[in-house]
N, C-alpha and C positions, 0 to 999 in steps of 0.2 A: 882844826875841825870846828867849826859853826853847828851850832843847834837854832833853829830858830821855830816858831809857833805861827800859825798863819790861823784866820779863820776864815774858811770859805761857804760862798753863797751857793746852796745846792738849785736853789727856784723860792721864790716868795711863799708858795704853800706849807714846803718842807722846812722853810731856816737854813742855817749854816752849821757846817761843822770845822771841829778843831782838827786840825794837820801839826805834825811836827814836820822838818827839813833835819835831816844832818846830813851835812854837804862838808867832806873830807877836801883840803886845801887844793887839791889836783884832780878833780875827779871824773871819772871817763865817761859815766853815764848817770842817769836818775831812774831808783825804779820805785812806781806807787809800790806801795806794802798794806793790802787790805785784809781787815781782823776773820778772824771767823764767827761763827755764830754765838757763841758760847764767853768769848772776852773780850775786851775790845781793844784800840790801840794800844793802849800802856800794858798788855802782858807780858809779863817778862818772856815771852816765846821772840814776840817781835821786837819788842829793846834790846834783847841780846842779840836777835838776827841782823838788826841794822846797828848794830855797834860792829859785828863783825864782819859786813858787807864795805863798812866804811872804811875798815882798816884796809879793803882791797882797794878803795878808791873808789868803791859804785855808794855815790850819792842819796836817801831816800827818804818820801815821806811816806812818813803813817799816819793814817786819818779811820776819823769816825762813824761810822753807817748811823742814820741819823735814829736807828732804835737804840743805840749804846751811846748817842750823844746825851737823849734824853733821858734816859734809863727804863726802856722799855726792854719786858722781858722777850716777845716775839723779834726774829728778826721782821726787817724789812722786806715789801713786794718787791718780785726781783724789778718792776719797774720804780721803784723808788732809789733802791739798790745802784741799778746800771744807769740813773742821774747823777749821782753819788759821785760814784767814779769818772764818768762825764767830768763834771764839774773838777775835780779834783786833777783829773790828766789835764785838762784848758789852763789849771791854774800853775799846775806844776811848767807845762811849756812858756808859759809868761814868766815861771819866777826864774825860768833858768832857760832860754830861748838855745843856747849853744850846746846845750846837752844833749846828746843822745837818749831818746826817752823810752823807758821797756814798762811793762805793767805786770804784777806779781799780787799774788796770795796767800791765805793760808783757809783750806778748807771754804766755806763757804763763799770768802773773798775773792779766792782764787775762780770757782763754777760763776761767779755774776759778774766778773771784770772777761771771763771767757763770754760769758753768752752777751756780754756788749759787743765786744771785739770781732763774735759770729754777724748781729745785728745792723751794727753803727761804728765800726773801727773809725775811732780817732786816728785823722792822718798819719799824724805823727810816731805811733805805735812800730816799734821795732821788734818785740818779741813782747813773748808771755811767760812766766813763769809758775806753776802750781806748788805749792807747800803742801804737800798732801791733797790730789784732787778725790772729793766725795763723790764717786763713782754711784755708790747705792746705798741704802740704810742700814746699818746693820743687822746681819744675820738675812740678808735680804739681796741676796746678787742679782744684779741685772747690769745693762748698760745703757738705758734706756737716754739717762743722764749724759750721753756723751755726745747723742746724736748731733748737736749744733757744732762740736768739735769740728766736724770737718767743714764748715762755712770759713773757718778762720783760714787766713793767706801769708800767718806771719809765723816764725818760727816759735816751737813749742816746747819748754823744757820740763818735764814732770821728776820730781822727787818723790816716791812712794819706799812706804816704808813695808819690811813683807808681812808685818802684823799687822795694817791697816786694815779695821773691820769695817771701814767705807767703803775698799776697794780691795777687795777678792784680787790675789796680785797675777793669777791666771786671767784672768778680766782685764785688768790694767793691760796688762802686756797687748792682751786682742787688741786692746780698741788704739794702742799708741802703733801698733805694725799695721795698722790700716791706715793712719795717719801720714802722708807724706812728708810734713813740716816737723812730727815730733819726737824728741830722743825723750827715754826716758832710763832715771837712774834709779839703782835699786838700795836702797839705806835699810842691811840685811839687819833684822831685827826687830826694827823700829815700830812702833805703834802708829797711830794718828796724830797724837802729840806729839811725834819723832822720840818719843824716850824708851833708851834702847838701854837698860840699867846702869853703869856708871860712864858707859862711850859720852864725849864731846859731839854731839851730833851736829851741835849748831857750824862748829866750823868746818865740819865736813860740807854740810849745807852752803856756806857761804862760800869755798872751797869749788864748789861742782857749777854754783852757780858764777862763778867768777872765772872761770876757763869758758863756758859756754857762752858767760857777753864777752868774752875777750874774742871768741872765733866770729859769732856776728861783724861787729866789730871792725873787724879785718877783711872782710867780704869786700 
């Protein structure tokens, strides 16, 4: 298994940010893995999810939204945002041209790699995956937040957990059965943060998500 560090050019106004790679010696696919709002790539949420994505063979970088490269406390405009990732999927298909390429999240990562994907899909985009999608703000349901969901043409795989105070899991449910492209799975328990009190959640995660690129996959 390879680790390697890249830094990429988001645009001259914004600078570059830092990416890790770990690309497992056989591996079937690449998925971006973008932070959420709140920590940035090095959280142990997403080092342990792509240590144990790689053990299945799915290859991935984690990269930095360029308010946690710099240490800014606001996130990013989602147009600065959905550059970001831009950038970041162009560089991923060059450093690994023979890869199968899927784009993935967690909370906030997951809603601005979606509303590129609604906007400006990178050709090469094979699926989406969400780490918890932020449906609405806490204590605050709506769906308002989903509405570009349905502009997307590629398939959608959602992870909610049924304590998530982002997404009222009634809500969730609506808005993924109106969805043609998206399955979603239920992590009975789990928070926002997926911690669900001593459950291994990550591998389940990596688990659900590794059956569902294996079906694409095979399409």
């Amino acid at each position: 298994m390879k680790k390697k560090t890249a830094s990429v050019k988001v645009a001259t106004t914004i600078g570059s940010v830092t990416a890790e790679y770990i690309l497992p010696e056989k591996a079937k696919c690449l998925l971006t893995l973008a932070h959420g709002a709140g920590a940035g790539m090095n959280h142990a949420f997403l080092v342990t999810l792509a240590g144990a994505l790689a053990n299945a063979g799915i290859a991935t970088v984690r990269f930095n939204f360029p308010f946690m490269e710099n240490k800014k406390g606001r996130p990013d405009t989602p147009a600065v945002a959905h550059q970001t990732i831009q950038a970041v999927t162009a560089h991923a298909k060059k450093t690994s041209p023979a890869l199968p390429l899927f784009v993935s999240g967690k909370s906030f990562g997951g809603r601005m790699s979606s509303q590129l994907l609604a906007a400006h899909p990178p050709a090469a985009v094979k699926g989406i995956i969400f780490y918890g999608f932020p449906l609405h703000p806490a204590g605050k349901p709506s769906v308002e937040r989903a509405e570009h969901l349905k502009e997307i043409l590629v398939p959608m795989l959602f992870l909610q957990g049924t304590k998530d105070t982002l997404a009222t899991w009634e809500l969730i449910e609506e808005v993924c059965a109106a969805l043609p492209a998206a399955q979603l799975e239920k992590i009975d328990g789990a928070d926002h943060s997926f911690k669900a009190g001593k459950r291994d959640v990550i591998s389940e995660l990596a688990s659900i998500t590794n059956d569902w690129i294996d079906k694409i996959l095979q399409h």
